[in-house]
NUSELO-401566 format. One record per residue (C-alpha): y, x, z; residue number from 1. Coordinates in Angstrom, 3 decimals, padded with zeros to 6 digits. Each point is the difference from the previous one (the first is absolute). Example, Ala and Ser with C-alpha at 12.3 -4.5 7.8 and 13.67 -1.06 7.14 Angstrom:
REM residues 2
-004.500,012.300,007.800,1
003.440,001.370,-000.660,2
***
This chain:
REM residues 235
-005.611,-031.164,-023.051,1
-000.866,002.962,001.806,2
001.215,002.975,001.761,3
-001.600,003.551,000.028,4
001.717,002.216,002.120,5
-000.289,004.088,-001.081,6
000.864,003.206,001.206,7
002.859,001.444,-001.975,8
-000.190,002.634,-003.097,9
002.223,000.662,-002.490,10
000.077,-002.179,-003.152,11
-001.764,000.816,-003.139,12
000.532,-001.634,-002.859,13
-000.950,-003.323,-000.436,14
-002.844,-001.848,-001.891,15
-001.143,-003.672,000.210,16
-002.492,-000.694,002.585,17
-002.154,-002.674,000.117,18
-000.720,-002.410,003.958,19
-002.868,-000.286,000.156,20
-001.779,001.167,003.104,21
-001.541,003.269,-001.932,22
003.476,001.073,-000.960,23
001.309,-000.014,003.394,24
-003.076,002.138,000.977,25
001.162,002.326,-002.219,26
003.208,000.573,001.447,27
-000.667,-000.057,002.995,28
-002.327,002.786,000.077,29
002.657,001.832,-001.845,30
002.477,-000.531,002.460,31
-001.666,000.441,003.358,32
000.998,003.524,000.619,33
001.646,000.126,003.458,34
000.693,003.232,001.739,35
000.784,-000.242,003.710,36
003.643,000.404,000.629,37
-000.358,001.009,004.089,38
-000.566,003.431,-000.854,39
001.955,002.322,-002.022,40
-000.944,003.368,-001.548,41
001.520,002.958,001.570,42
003.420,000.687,-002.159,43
000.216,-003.626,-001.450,44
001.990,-003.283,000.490,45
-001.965,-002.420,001.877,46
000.014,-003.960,-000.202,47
-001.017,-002.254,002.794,48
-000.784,-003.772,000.331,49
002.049,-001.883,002.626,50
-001.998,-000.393,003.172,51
-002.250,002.225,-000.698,52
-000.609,003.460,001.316,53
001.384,003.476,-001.547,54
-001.099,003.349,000.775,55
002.194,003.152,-000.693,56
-002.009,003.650,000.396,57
001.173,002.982,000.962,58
-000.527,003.670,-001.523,59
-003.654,000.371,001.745,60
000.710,003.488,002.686,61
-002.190,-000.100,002.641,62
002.036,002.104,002.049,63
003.366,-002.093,-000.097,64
002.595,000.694,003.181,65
002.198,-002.794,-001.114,66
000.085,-002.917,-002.532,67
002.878,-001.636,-000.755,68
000.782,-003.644,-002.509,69
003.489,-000.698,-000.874,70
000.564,-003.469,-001.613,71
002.354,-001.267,-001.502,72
-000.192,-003.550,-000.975,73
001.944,-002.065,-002.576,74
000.954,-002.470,002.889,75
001.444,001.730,003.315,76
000.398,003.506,001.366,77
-002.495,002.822,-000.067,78
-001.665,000.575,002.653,79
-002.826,003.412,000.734,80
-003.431,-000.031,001.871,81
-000.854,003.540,000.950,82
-003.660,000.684,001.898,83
-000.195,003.572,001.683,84
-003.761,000.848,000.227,85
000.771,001.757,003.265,86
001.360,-003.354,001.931,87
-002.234,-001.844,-002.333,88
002.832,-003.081,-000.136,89
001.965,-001.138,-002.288,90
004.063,-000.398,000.175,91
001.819,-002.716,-001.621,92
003.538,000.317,-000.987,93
001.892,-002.609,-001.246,94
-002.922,-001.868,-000.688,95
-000.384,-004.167,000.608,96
-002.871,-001.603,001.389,97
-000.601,-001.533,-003.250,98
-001.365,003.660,-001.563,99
-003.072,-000.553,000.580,100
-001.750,003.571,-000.114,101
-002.415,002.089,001.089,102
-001.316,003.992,000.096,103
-003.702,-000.057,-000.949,104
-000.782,003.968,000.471,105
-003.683,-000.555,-001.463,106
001.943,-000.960,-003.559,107
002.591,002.893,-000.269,108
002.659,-001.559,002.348,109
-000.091,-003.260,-002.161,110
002.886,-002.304,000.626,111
-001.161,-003.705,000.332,112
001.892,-003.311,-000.758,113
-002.485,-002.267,001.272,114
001.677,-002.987,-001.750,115
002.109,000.876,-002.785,116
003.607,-001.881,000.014,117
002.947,-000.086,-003.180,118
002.579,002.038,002.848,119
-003.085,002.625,-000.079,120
000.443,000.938,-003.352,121
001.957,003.651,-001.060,122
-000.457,003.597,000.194,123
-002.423,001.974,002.850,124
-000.209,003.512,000.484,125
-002.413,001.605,001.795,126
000.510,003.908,001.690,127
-002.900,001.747,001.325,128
000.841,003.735,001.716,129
-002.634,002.164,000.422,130
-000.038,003.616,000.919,131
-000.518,000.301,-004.173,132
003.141,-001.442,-000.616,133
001.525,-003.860,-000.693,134
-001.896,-001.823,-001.810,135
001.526,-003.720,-001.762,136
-000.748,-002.853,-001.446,137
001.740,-003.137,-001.141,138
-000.545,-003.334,-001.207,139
002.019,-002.590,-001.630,140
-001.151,-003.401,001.582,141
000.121,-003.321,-002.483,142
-001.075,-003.528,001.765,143
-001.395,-002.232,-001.923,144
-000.339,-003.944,000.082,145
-002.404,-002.214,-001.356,146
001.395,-003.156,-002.086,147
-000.775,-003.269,001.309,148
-001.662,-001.728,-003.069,149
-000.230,-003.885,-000.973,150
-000.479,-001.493,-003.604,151
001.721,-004.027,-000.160,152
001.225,-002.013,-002.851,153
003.303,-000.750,-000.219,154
001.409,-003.948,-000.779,155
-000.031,000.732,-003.772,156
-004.049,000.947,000.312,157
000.415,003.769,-000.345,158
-001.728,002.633,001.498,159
002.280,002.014,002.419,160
-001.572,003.052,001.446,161
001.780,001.675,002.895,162
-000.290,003.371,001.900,163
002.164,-000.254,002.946,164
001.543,002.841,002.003,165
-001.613,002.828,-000.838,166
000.741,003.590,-000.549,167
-000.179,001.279,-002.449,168
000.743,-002.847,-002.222,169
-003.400,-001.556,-001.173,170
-000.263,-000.386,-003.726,171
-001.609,-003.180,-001.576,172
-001.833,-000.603,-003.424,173
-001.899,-003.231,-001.116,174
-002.836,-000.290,-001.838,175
-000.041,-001.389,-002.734,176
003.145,002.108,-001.022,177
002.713,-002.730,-000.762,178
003.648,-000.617,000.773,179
000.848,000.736,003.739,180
003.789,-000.270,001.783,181
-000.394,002.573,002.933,182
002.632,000.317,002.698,183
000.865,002.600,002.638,184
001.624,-000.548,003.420,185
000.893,003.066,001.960,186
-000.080,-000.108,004.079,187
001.943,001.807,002.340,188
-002.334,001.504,001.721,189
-001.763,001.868,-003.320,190
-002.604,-002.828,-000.959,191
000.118,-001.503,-003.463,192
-000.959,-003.577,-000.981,193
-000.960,-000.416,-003.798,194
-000.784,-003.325,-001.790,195
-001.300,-001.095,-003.140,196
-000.395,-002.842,-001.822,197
-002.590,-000.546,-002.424,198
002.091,-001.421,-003.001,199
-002.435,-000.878,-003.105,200
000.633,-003.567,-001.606,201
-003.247,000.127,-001.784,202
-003.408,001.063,000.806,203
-003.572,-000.626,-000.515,204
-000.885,001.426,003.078,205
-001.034,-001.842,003.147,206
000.595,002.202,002.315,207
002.616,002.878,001.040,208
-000.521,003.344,002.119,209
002.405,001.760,001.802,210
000.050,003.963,000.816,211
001.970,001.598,002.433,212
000.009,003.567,000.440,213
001.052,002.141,003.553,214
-001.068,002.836,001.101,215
-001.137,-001.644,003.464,216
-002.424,-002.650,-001.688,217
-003.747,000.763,000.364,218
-001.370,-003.988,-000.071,219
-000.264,-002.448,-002.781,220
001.070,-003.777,000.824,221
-000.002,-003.328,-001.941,222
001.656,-002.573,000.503,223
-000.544,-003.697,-002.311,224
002.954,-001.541,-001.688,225
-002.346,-002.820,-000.703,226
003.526,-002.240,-000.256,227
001.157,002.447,-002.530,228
-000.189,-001.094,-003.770,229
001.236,001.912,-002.686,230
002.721,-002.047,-002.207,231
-001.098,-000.683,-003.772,232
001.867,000.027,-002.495,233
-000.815,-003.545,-001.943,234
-001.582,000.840,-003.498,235
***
């Protein structure tokens, strides 16, 4: 059997796909488009891996007095970093040692989580006073984690495909298209597991693939099920 792992896109409707290495070619040059989630445009929500780095901007004003970022997280208290351009410091209130942030004047005032963690994620504003007038900007921060991914039989000879503890849940598909069992097992701290089972009780086919779609994928891997055989109906 093997195991392609994708980067995620909405379903389309289905047609039946053939496994042979062409085939899988084909999709995956369809679905290798991966935007880089450390970045956000100004105005929009903005999605980060975990353990990576995320970058917040503010409105660009050269001659800023005072910048400050509110943030209020999902886990904990809010807590403000304000940088006066006269001390040229910034002041932490209510802030732990585990924000890890920084002012970078050459990039608008950018805030800075060096290494992105699931208490990071939830809203940041950003206030920049010039002699102009106030100028904001805010961001709605999602962290996201990559599934941990393994393909096995289980003791009836079945494929079983599973995308553990990842978030957003990671959708799976098989190809060929046949009877799956898929399960879903919800964590507390946000990650999903999801499982399926490849089901069919006849096939001509040799060999299985499974697909796994999330957002944070950007690699294909294969792994051999060599141990793996298909049951037959007798005929």
């Amino acid at each position: 059997s093997h195991f392609l792992a994708m980067p995620f896109r909405k379903k389309k409707k289905k047609s039946p796909l053939n496994t042979n290495s062409k085939a899988v070619s084909d999709i995956l040059g369809h679905l290798f488009t991966h935007p880089s989630p450390s970045l956000s445009p100004p105005g929009n929500r903005m999605a980060a891996q975990v353990g990576h780095s995320a970058v917040m901007t503010c409105p660009n004003k050269t001659d800023a007095t005072m910048v400050t970022w509110k943030i209020s997280p999902k886990i904990g208290g809010p807590c403000t970093l304000g940088y006066r351009a006269d001390q040229k410091k910034v002041d932490r209130t209510n802030c732990s040692d585990s924000v890890n942030c920084e002012f970078r004047s050459s990039q608008s005032y950018a805030l800075e989580i060096q290494q992105v963690g699931m208490a990071d994620e939830g809203n940041y504003s950003c206030e920049v006073v010039t002699q102009e007038g106030n100028f904001h900007q805010m961001y709605q921060l999602t962290v996201l984690v990559p599934p941990r991914l393994s393909l096995y039989c289980d003791d009836h000879r079945n494929p079983v495909c599973k995308a553990a503890a990842g978030r957003p849940a990671a959708e799976i598909s098989w190809v060929p298209e046949n009877n799956s069992m898929t399960e879903t097992d919800s964590h507390d701290n946000g990650t999903v597991t999801v499982l399926s089972r490849f089901t069919a009780h006849s096939t001509d086919e040799k060999t299985v693939t499974c697909m796994v779609y999330h957002t944070t994928l950007n690699e294909t891997k294969s792994i051999a099920c060599s141990s793996c055989k298909l049951p037959l109906l007798p005929g």
